[in-house]
Steps between C-alpha positions, in 0.01 A plus 500: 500500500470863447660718294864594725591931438858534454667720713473917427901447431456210368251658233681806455823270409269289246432819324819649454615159429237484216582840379873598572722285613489248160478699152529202276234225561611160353749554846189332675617156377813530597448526841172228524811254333761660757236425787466136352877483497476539841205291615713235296798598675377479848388144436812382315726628798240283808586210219834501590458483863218268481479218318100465574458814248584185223534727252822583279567829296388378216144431603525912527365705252267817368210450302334799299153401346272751325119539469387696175138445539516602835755729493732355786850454545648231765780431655617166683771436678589185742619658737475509917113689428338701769258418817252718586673676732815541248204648246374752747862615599645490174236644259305651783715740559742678260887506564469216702770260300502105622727505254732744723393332834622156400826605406583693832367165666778317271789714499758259570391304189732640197310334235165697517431726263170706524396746254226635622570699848277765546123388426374733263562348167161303521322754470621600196252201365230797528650739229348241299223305695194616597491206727725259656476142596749342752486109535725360757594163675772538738720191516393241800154660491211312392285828457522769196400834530411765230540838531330751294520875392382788267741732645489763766137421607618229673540083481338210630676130623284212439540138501551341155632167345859442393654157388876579561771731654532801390280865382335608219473840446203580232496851405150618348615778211360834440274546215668719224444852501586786256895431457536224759523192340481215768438246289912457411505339897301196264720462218755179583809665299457869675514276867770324347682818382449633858651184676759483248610880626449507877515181605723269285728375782232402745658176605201320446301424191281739410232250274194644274296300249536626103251442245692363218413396129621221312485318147239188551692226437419383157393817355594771278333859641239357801661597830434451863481670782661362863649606787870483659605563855836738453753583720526897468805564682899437491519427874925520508626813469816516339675742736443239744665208317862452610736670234664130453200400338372735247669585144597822314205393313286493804559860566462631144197291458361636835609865389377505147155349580456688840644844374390535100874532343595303241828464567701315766640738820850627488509417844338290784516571902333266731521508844332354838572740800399421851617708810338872612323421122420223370384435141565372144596682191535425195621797242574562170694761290369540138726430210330786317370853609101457539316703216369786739792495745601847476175628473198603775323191408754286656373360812804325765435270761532120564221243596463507834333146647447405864534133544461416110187714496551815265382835716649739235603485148716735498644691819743743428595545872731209467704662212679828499480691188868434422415154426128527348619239230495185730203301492387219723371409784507465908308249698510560890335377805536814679229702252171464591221405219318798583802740468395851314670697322488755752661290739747345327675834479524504859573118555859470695533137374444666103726719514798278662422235198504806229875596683614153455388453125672813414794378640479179309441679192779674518731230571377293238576771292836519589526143457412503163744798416778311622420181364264536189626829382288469141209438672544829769587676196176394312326589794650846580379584141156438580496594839789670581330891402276416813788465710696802428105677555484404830831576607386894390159422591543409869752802541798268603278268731555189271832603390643226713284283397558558171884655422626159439270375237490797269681487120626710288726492153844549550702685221790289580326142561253598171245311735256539823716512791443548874629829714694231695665377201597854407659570799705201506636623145564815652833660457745604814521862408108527349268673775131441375239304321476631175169492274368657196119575363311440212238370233719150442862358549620670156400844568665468814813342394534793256439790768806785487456508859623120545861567332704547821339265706533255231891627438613433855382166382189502766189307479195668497150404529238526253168666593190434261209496623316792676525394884842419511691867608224524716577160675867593521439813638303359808791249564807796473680219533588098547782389723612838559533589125298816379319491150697768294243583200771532172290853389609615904723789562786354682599160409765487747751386234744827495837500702551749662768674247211428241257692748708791507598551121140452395395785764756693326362471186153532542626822720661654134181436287293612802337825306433301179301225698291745664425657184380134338265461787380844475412393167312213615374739774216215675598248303839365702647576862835549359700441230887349565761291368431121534759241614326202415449530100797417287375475192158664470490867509202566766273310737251612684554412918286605798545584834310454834293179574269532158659362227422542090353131548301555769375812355414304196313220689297745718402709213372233298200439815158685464584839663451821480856629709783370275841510677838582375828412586806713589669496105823535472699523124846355537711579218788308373842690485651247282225476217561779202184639557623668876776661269225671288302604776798635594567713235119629461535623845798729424346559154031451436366457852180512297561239289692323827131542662376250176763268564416491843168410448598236256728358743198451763296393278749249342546376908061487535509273224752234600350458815162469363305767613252699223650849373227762525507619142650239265482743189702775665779264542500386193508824320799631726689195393393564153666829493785368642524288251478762228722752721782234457414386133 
């Protein structure tokens, strides 16, 4: 017989195939051993319904063989195999999946599972081939057929010789060239490797011959050289073991060895869905923060496999960024092997099984918080700073999500607590969530600004690390309870009588506070007497929706517009320094003007933020000093 033309669509499809739709080639054996897997499959299901096949699943398997000399790879399966018409339909002519066709022929049979549905993956055997060899015997035929190709040119069906059941598909590799190195398609532990990856949890054995050396028996260095059929592959996946029957150790084992951490997970989720999605998962939170985690270099995503066949190592899709920590893995039937990238942002069955897990995760979450509080706390110090992020991050769209598993330290509790538990604390009479900013829990617990709070014998939350005003200022508030910064200007603790005498007062030192921040001229938006310090004799407070911290964290980024806040210098009427400023109003206003400036500077200082020149300061104080000695 002649050489057959594929179709113009059909050779157009070959070449993108070849070109563009697979980027990494060692996929090619993945889908020659997910076409096997369903040859096998085929054959294994007529056995059940017909006891003439006479043959049980374990007379089933895949058989990889390689050819160094001549430079070909094969690959056997036992399967259903192909007549000549099958050949010419299925290889003939691309996208046209018996794989697919069987299937919708035997949908009211729930225990078929094929892989391969869309006929295309075959011809990834040419990325690597520069020909192809199909040998097939279709079950209850008596004739084999071979079908051969050397790509878009064409292929030709012939009539060969074939003991039993089943294909072999011999792939004829390319010659190196330059920097592509064909030869690693010869080397038994690179196939291995590659089975290993993609194709683990075939369901059949995957079997390869390994040259192997041993010790003659007898002597001391002389060793021999023979060969040893292996089984490459685990065939059971663990996520589709019941969880009655596997171990903690099962799942740390399977973690550590499939994931590359060295220590146990602080937490396991598996979970078999069926309904509008069905698949497996099988998850895992870290018990430490990965080394590159916070960094660019950090790449999220869990395995994605169709069927037990890996399609994608890592597909972020099914993660939001919230919970970029989790690693694992999801096996469904509704993915097809073929699946790109591309489409699997689109894919309506994707993005219902990415909705679920994030659900899960979150209650799992909870779970642990409510029942393994040590652990949640160990893992909110990892992974807690990516939390809080996302809440700012996503503008309020995962605040939901998210409100109920954020932490912080409590000054009260002297430990991580959550918002909810600081409500329920709450006094009757106190109207907001209080918090406080800084560089750690001991700067913060000696802020002026935290006095009153802390005197009306409030709790207050502890803010240390960069994102977390920022997080509480996208959720305003939780339960109906606004976040009331400490450093604010109304902490809605006066009475009213309280109210009206401190108006009065600030109204009879009016002139001398306009003349401090005249002094300060661009340094402060006002100068006034504070009601929350009791015994330190300034702070420094802001007003608007910038605060000092804020100001500090957004500074500290490259770029070239810094910000300020709205300062305000609150001075203390009770501290024996407002009784000397005082009297240098009525007496030095320019020595008032150095006090002044001493006074803000004294306020930059406790809340952390660098004084512009350091060794004016210090000589002003220095001739204070000598002034008074």
């Amino acid at each position: 017989m002649g050489k057959i033309q594929f179709k113009t669509e059909s050779k157009r499809l070959l070449d993108l195939m070849i070109n563009s739709v697979y980027t990494n080639r060692e996929i090619f054996l993945r889908e020659l051993i997910s076409n096997a897997s369903d040859a096998m499959d085929k054959l294994y299901y007529r056995s059940l319904t017909d006891q003439n096949v006479g043959m049980t699943k374990e007379d089933f398997a895949i058989e990889i063989s390689i050819d160094k000399e001549n430079r070909t790879l094969t690959i056997s399966d036992t399967g259903c195999g192909m007549t000549k018409e099958e050949l010419e339909n299925n290889l003939g002519t691309i996208a046209k999946s018996g794989s697919r066709a069987f299937k919708e022929e035997n949908e009211e049979v729930e225990d078929i599972e094929i892989i391969g549905q869309f006929g295309v993956g075959f011809y990834s055997a040419f990325m690597v081939s520069k020909g192809v060899t199909v040998s097939s015997k279709a079950y209850g035929s008596a004739e084999a057929f071979q079908w051969e190709s050397e790509g878009v040119d064409g292929y030709t069906i012939t009539d060969c010789s074939k003991d039993r059941v089943g294909t072999d598909v011999i792939l004829k590799l390319k010659d190196n060239a330059g920097e592509d190195n064909y030869d690693e398609f010869l080397d038994e532990y690179r196939i291995k490797g590659i089975v290993k990856k993609y194709s683990d949890y075939i369901r059949y054995p995957i079997k390869m011959d390994m040259e192997r050396r041993r010790l003659i028996e007898g002597s001391d260095n002389e060793y021999e050289d023979y060969i040893e059929t292996e089984v490459l592959n685990t065939m059971v996946p663990i996520w589709r073991r019941n969880k009655n029957e596997l171990t903690d150790e099962d799942y740390n084992n399977f973690y550590k060895d499939k994931f590359f951490d060295f220590e146990d997970p602080l937490r396991v989720i598996h979970s078999s869905i069926e309904g509008r999605a069905t698949y497996n998962a099988l998850l895992f939170i870290p018990a430490k923060t990965p080394y590159n985690y916070y960094s660019k270099e950090y790449e999220k995503g869990l395995q994605l496999y169709s069927n037990g066949v890996l399609i994608m190592d890592k597909c972020a899709e099914l993660l939001p960024d919230h919970f970029s920590f989790v690693r694992g893995l999801v096996d469904s039937q509704d993915l097809s092997l073929n699946i790109s990238r591309e489409m699997l942002q689109h894919d309506r069955q994707l993005k219902l099984i990415a909705r679920n897990l994030e659900k899960k995760i979150k209650s799992e979450l909870l779970e642990m918080l409510d029942k393994q509080r040590e652990k949640y706390e160990e893992f909110f110090k990892n992974f807690g700073l990516q939390l809080k992020f996302a809440v700012y991050n996503t503008f309020g769209a995962a605040q939901d999500m998210l409100k109920d598993l954020l932490m912080f330290y409590s000054s009260s509790e002297k430990k991580l607590v959550t918002i909810a538990e600081y409500i329920s604390r709450m006094q009757e009479e106190q109207k907001y969530i209080y918090y406080a900013c800084g560089e750690s829990v001991a700067r913060i617990d000696r802020l002026p600004q935290t006095e009153l709070v802390k005197d009306k014998g409030f709790e207050i939350l502890y803010l240390t690390e960069d994102v977390d005003e920022f997080a509480l200022k996208v959720l305003q508030k939780y339960d109906e309870k606004e976040f009331k910064s400490v450093s604010s200007g109304d902490l809605g603790l006066e009475s009213e009588e309280e109210k009206k005498s401190s108006e009065k007062q600030a109204e009879d030192y009016k002139e001398m506070f306009s003349f401090m921040q005249e002094s300060l001229t661009g340094k402060v938006k006002g100068v006034r007497l504070s009601q929350r310090l009791k015994s330190h004799p300034v702070c420094l407070t802001s007003e608007g929706e910038l605060s000092l911290e804020m100001e500090k964290v957004l500074n500290s980024l490259p770029t070239d517009k810094p910000v300020k806040a709205d300062r305000v210098l609150e001075v203390n009427a009770d501290h024996p320094i407002f009784a000397v400023v005082c009297q240098l109003y009525k007496e030095d206003k320019d020595k008032l003007k150095t006090y002044t400036d001493i006074l803000y500077t004294q306020a930059l200082l406790i809340e952390g933020i660098a004084i512009d020149d350091p060794v004016s300061f210090s000589n002003a104080v220095c001739n204070l000093m000598a002034d008074k000695a």
